[in-house]
C-alpha positions as CSV (number, residue, x, y, z in Angstrom):
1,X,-104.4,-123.0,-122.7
2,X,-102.7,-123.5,-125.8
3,X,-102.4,-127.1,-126.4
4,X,-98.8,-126.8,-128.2
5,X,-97.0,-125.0,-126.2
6,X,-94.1,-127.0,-124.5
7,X,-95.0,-128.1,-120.8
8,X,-91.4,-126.3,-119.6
9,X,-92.9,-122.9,-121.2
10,X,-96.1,-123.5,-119.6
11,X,-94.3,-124.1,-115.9
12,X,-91.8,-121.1,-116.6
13,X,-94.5,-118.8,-117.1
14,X,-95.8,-119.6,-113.9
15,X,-92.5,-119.0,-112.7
16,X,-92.2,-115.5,-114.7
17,X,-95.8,-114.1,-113.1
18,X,-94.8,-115.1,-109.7
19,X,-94.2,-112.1,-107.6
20,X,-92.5,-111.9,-103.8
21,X,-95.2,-111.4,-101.6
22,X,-93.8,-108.4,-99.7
23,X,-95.5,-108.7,-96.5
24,X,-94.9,-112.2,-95.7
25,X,-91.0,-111.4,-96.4
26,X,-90.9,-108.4,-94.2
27,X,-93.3,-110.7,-91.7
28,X,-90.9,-113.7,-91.5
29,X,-87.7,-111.3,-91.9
30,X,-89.0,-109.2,-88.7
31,X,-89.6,-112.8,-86.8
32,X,-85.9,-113.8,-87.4
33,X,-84.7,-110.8,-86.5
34,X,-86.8,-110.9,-82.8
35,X,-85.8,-114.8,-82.1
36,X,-81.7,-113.7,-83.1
37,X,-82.0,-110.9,-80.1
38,X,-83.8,-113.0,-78.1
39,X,-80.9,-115.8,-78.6
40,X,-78.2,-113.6,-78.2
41,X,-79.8,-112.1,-75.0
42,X,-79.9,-115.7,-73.6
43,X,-76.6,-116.8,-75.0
44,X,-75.0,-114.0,-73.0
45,X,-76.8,-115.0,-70.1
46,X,-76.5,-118.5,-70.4
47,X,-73.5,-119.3,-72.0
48,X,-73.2,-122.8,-74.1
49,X,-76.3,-123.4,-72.9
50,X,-78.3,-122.4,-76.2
51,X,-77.0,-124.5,-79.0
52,X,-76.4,-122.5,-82.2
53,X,-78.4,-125.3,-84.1
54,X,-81.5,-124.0,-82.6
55,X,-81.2,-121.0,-84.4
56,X,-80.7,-123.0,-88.1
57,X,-83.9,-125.3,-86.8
58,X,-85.8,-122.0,-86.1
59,X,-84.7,-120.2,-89.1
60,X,-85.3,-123.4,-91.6
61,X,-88.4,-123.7,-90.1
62,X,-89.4,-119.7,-91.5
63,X,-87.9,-120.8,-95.0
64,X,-89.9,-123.9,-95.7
65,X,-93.3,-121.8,-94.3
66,X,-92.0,-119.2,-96.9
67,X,-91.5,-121.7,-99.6
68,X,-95.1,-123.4,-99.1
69,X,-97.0,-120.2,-98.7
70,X,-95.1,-116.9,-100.6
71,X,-93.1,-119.2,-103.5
72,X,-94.4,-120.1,-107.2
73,X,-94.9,-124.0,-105.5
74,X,-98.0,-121.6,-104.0
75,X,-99.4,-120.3,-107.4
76,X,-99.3,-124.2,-108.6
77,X,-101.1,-125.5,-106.4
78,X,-104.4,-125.0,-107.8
79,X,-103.2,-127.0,-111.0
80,X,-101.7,-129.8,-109.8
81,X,-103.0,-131.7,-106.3
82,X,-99.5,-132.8,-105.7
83,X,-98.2,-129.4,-105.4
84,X,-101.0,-128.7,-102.7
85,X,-100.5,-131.8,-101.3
86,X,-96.5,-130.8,-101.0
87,X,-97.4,-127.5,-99.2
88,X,-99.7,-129.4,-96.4
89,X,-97.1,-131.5,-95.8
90,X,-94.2,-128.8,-95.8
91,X,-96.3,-126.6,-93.0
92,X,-97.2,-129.7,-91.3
93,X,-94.5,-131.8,-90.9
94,X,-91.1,-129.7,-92.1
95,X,-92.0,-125.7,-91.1
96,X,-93.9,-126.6,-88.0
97,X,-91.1,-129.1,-85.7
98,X,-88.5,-127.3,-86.8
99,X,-89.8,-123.8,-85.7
100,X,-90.3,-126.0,-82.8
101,X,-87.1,-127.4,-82.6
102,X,-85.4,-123.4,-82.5
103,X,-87.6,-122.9,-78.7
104,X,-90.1,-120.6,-80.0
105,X,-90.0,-119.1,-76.7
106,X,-87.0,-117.4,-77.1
107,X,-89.4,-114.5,-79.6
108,X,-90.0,-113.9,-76.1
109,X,-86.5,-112.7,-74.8
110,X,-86.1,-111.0,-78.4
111,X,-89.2,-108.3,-77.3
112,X,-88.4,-105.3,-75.2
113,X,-88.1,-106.3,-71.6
114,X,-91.3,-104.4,-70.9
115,X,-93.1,-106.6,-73.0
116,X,-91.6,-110.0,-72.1
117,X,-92.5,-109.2,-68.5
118,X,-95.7,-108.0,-69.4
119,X,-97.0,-111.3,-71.6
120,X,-94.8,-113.6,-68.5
121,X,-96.7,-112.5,-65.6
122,X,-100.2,-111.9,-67.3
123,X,-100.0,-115.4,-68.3
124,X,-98.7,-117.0,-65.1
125,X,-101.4,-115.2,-63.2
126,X,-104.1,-116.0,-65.6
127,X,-106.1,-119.3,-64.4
128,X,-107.7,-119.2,-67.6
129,X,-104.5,-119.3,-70.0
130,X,-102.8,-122.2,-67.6
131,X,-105.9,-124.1,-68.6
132,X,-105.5,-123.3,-72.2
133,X,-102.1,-124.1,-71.9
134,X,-102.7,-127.6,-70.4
135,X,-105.0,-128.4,-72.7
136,X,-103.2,-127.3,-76.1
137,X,-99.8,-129.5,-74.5
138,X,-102.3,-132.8,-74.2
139,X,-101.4,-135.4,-76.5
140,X,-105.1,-136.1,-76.9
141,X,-106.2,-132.9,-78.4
142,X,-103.3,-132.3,-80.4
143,X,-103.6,-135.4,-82.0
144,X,-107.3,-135.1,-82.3
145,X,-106.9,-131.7,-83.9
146,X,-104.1,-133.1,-85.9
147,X,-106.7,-135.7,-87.5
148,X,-109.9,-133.7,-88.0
149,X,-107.3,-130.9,-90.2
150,X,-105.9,-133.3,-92.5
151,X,-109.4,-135.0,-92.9
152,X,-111.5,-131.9,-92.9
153,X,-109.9,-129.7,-95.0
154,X,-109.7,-133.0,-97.5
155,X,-113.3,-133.5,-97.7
156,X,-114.3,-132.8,-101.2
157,X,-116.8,-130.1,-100.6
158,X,-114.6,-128.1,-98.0
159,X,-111.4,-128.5,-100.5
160,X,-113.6,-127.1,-103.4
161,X,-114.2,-124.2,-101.2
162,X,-110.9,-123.4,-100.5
163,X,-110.0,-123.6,-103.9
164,X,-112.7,-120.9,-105.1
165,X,-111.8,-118.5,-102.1
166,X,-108.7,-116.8,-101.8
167,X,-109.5,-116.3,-97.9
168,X,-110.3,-120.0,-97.4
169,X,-107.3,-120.8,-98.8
170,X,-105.2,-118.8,-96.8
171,X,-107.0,-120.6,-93.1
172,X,-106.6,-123.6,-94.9
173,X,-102.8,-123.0,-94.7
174,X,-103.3,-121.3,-91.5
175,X,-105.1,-124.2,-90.0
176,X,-102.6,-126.8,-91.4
177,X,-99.4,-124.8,-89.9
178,X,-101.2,-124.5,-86.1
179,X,-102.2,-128.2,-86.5
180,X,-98.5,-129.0,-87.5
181,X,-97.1,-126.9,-84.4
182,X,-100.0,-128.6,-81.7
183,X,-98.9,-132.1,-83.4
184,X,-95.1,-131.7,-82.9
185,X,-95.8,-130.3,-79.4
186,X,-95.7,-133.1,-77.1
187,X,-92.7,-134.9,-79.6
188,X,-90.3,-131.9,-79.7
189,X,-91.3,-130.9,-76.3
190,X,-89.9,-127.0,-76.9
191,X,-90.6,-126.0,-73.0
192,X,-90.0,-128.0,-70.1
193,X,-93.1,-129.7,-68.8
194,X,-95.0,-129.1,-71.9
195,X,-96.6,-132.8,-71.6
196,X,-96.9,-134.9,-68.7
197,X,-97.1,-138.4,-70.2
198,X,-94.6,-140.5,-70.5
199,X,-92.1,-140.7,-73.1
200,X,-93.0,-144.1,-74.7
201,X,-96.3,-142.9,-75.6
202,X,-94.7,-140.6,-77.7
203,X,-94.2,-143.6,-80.7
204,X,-97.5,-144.9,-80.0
205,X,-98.8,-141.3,-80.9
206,X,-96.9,-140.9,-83.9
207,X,-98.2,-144.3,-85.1
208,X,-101.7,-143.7,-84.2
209,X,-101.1,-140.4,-86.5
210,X,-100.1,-142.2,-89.4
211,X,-103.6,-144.2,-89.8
212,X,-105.9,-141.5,-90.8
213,X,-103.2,-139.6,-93.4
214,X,-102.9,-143.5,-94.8
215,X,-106.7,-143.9,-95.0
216,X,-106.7,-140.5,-97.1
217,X,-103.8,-141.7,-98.8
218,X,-105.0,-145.2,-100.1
219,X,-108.6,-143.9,-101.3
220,X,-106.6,-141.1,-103.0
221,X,-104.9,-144.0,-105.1
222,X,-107.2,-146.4,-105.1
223,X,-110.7,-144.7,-105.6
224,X,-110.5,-145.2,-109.3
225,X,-112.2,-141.3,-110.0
226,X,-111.4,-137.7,-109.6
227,X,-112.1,-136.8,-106.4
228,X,-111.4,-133.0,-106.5
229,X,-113.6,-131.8,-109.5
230,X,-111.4,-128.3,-109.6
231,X,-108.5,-130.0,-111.5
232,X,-110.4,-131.8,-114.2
233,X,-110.4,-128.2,-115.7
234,X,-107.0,-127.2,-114.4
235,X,-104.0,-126.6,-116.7
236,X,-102.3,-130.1,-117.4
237,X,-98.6,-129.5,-116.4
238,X,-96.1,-132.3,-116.9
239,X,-98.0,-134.2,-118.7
240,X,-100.2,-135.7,-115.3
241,X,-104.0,-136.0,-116.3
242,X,-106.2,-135.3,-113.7
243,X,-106.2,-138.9,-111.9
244,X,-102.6,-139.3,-112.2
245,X,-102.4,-136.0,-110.5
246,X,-104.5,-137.5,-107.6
247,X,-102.7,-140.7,-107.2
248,X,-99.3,-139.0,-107.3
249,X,-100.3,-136.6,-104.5
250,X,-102.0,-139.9,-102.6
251,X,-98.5,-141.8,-102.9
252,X,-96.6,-139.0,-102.0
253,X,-98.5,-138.3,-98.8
254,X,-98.7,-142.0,-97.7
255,X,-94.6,-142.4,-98.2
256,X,-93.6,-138.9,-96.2
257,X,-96.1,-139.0,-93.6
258,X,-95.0,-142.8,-92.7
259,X,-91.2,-141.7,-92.8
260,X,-91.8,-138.3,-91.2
261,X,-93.6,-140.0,-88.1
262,X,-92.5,-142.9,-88.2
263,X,-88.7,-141.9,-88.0
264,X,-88.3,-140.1,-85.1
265,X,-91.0,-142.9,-83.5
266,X,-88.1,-145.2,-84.4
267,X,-85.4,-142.7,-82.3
268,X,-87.5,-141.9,-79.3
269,X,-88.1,-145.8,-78.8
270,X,-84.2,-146.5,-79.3
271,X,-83.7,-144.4,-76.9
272,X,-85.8,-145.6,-74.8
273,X,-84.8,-149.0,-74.6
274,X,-80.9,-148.2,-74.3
275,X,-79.3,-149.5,-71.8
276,X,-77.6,-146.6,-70.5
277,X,-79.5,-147.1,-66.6
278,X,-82.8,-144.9,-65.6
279,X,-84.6,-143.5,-68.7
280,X,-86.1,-140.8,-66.6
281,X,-88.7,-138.4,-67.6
282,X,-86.0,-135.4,-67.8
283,X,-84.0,-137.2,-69.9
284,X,-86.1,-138.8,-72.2
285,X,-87.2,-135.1,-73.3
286,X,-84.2,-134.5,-74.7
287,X,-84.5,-137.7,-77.1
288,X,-84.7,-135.7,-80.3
289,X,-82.9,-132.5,-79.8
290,X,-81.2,-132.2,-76.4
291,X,-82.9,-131.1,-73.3
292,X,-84.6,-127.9,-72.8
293,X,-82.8,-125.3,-70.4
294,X,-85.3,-124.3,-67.8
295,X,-85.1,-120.3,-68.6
296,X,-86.3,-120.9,-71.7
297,X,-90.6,-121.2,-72.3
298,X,-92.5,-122.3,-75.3
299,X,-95.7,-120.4,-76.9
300,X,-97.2,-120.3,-73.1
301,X,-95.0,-119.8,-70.6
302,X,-94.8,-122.3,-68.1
303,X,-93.7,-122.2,-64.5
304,X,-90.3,-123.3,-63.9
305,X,-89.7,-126.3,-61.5
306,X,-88.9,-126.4,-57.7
């Protein structure tokens, strides 16, 4: 690196070699394009029933997972442990609820009607994919896998890996986005019945999931070395050395993750303890983002109610 060239030259060159990454466009382009016929099939169907948000949620949702994995913030990242530490948290906590938030499901009703009806009744008469179901909707194990994906991929030696490996890399970012979508499951709720605990377990979740990221956070800031030998060598852009680096990317995590749980923890439990009568079950999953119709299904379809 030349030591005297201007930090804004260095960053624009990044900029200048970055290149749209052609199959991820046409991959999320394709994806819009199902959920918008699957929409407008149900919208016709079900009229008003379908908010047009949904479709901004869904289609945000594709944009920020383009941003963190296709955009020059992706070519940075192996300089500067904030900018990775920006992607996690985009795929985790900003692409994943708001896919989430557009109904997934409706890709569903966007696929010829062959196929819909196909994946709908393999699915419902498959014992083996209601377990699986079940057991990706239970709060435990999302928040368990939640946990072990932030720490894991954080540990020194597996981070090093997946900053050598192109391939690692990409799971990395693979593993972060399915963590971020089983996470926001039983909070967003995208499918009726998608958990079957009650509703103000919901903020007791979210807190639970902010102690692990603040763990991470605090040694990040506190530990007093490098932890991530790989950026000791790096490019210094902005003028960040290596440490500063870390303990920018530690603070940053600790202050979004506690507003980006913490937050809607705040909502659910307001809405909760309204005094607007019965807080039932069916309404309380509508606490974030109105309720769910029943016609529409999440990743697994599940059966409607009697």
């Amino acid at each position: 690196m030349n030591a005297g060239l201007p930090i804004s030259a260095e960053v624009h060159g990044h900029f200048e070699a970055w290149s749209l990454p052609v199959p991820l466009t046409c991959a999320l382009v394709l994806i819009g394009l199902i959920y918008l016929r699957g929409w407008l099939r149900l919208r016709s169907a079900f009229p008003n029933m379908i908010a047009v948000w949904r479709i901004a949620a869904f289609v945000s949702g594709l944009s920020f997972l383009g941003i963190a994995v296709g955009s020059p913030l992706a070519g940075l990242d192996h300089e500067l442990l904030t900018i990775h530490m920006i992607n996690h948290l985009l795929l985790m906590t900003v692409a994943a609820p708001l896919i989430l938030a557009g109904i997934p499901g409706v890709l569903l009703h966007g696929l010829p009607q062959r196929f819909d009806r196909g994946i709908r009744d393999s699915v419902r008469r498959s014992l083996a994919a209601q377990r699986l179901r079940r057991l990706l909707q239970h709060p435990v194990f999302c928040w368990a896998v939640a946990t072990v994906t932030v720490i894991g991929w954080h540990l020194p030696t597996v981070f090093q890996v997946a900053q050598r490996s192109s391939r690692w890399h990409d799971l990395e970012y693979a593993c972060f986005l399915s963590a971020g979508f089983l996470f926001w499951g039983p909070v967003v709720q995208p499918a009726p019945n998608v958990t079957s605990g009650p509703r103000w377990s919901i903020p007791v979740y979210l807190f639970l999931a902010t102690l692990p990221c603040d763990i991470l956070s605090a040694f990040l800031v506190f530990c007093g070395r490098v932890v991530y030998p790989s950026y000791l060598a790096a490019p210094r852009l902005f003028k960040l050395s290596p440490f500063e680096d870390q303990q920018c990317a530690g603070a940053l995590m600790w202050v979004w993750v506690t507003f980006a749980y913490l937050l809607p923890a705040v909502v659910i439990t307001v809405q909760i303890l309204s005094p607007r009568g019965t807080y039932t079950q069916e309404q309380s999953r509508g606490a974030l983002h109105g309720l769910v119709p029943s016609p529409l299904e999440g990743w697994f379809p599940a059966e409607r109610e009697h």
